[in-house]
C-alpha positions as a Markdown table, in Angstrom:
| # | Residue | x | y | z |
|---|---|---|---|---|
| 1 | Unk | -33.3 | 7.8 | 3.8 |
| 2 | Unk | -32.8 | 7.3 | 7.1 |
| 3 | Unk | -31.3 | 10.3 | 8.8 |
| 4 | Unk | -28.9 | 9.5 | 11.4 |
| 5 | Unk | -28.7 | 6.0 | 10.7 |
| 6 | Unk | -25.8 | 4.7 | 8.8 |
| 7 | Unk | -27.2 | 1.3 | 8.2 |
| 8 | Unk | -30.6 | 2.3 | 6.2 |
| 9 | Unk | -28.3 | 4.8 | 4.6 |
| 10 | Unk | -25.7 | 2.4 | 3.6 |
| 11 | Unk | -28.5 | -0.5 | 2.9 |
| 12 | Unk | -30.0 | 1.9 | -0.2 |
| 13 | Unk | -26.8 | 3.1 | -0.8 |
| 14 | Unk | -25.8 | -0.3 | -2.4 |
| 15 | Unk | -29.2 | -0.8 | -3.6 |
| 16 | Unk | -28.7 | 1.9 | -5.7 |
| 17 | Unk | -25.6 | 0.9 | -6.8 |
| 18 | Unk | -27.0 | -2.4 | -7.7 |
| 19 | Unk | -28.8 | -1.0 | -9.9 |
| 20 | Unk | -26.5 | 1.3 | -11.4 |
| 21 | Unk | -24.3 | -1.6 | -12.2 |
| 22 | Unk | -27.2 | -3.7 | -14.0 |
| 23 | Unk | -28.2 | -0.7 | -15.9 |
| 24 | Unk | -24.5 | -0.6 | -17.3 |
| 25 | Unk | -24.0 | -4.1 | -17.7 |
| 26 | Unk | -21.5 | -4.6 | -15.1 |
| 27 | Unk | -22.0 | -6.4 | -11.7 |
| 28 | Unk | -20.5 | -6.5 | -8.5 |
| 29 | Unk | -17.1 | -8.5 | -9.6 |
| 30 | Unk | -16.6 | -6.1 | -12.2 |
| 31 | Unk | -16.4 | -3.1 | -9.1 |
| 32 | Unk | -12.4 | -2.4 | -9.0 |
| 33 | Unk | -12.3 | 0.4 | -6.8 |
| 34 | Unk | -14.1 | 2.4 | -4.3 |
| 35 | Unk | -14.4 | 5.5 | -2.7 |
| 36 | Unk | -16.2 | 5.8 | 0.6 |
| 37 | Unk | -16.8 | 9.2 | 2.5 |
| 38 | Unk | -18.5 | 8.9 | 5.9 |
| 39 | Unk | -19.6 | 11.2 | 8.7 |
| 40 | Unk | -19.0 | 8.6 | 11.5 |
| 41 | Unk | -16.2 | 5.8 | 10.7 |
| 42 | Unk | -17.4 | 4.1 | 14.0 |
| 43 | Unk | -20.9 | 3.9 | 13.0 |
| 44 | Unk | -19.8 | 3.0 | 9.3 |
| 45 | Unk | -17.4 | 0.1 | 10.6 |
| 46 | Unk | -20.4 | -1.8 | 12.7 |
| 47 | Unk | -21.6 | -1.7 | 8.7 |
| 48 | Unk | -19.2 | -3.7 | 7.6 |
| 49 | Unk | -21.5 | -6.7 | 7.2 |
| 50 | Unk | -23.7 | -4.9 | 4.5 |
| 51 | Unk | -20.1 | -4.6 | 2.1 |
| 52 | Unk | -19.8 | -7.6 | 2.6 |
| 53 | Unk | -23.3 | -9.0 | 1.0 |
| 54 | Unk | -22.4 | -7.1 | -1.9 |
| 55 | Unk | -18.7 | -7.9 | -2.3 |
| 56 | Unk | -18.0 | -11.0 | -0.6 |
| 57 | Unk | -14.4 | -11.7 | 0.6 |
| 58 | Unk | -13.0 | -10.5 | -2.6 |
| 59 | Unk | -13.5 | -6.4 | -1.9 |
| 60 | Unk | -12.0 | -4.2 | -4.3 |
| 61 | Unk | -9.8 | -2.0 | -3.9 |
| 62 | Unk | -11.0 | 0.9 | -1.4 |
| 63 | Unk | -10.7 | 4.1 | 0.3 |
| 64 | Unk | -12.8 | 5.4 | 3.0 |
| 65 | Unk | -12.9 | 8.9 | 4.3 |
| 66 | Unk | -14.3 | 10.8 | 7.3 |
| 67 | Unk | -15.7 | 14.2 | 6.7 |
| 68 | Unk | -17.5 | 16.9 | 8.5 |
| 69 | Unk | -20.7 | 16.4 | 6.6 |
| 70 | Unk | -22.2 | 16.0 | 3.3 |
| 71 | Unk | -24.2 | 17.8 | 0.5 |
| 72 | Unk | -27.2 | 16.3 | 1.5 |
| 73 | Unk | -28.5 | 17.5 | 5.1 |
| 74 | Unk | -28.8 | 14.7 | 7.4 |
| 75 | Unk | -26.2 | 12.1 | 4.8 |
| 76 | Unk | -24.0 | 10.0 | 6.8 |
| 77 | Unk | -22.7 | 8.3 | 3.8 |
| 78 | Unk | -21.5 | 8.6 | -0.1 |
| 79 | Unk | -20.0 | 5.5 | -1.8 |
| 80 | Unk | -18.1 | 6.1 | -5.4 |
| 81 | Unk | -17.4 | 2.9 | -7.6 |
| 82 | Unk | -15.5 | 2.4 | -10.3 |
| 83 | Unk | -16.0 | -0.8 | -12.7 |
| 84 | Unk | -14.1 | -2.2 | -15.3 |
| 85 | Unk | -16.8 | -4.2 | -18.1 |
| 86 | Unk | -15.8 | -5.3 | -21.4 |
């Protein structure tokens, strides 16, 4: 999706994740923790706004990382979470 562009990438990222979290009963509030790699923390920093549709002003926990690249050719972006449900 979108090579070389870290919003599409980021955009399904958390679309996938969405769905991840319905299909295990959690939902966003539940997320505690998250680990982001990125190719490009500028490009992934002018992203900001997308987190923030998804997590509001109460963002978990987080780490983000800048690597040299990813598995996927052409990947800009890999988010972990981690959610607590009952």
């Amino acid at each position: 999706v979108g090579p070389g562009d870290m919003r599409a990438q980021m955009e399904q990222t958390f679309k996938n994740l969405d769905a991840c979290l319905k299909a295990a009963g959690a939902s966003w509030g539940d997320v505690v923790k998250t680990n982001t790699f990125v190719t490009d923390y500028a490009e992934f920093a002018k992203c900001s706004d997308v987190c923030m549709r998804y997590f509001g002003v109460a963002s978990p926990t987080s780490t983000t990382i800048q690597i040299s690249g990813l598995a996927q050719p052409g990947a800009m972006v890999e988010i972990e979470l981690i959610a607590a449900v009952n």
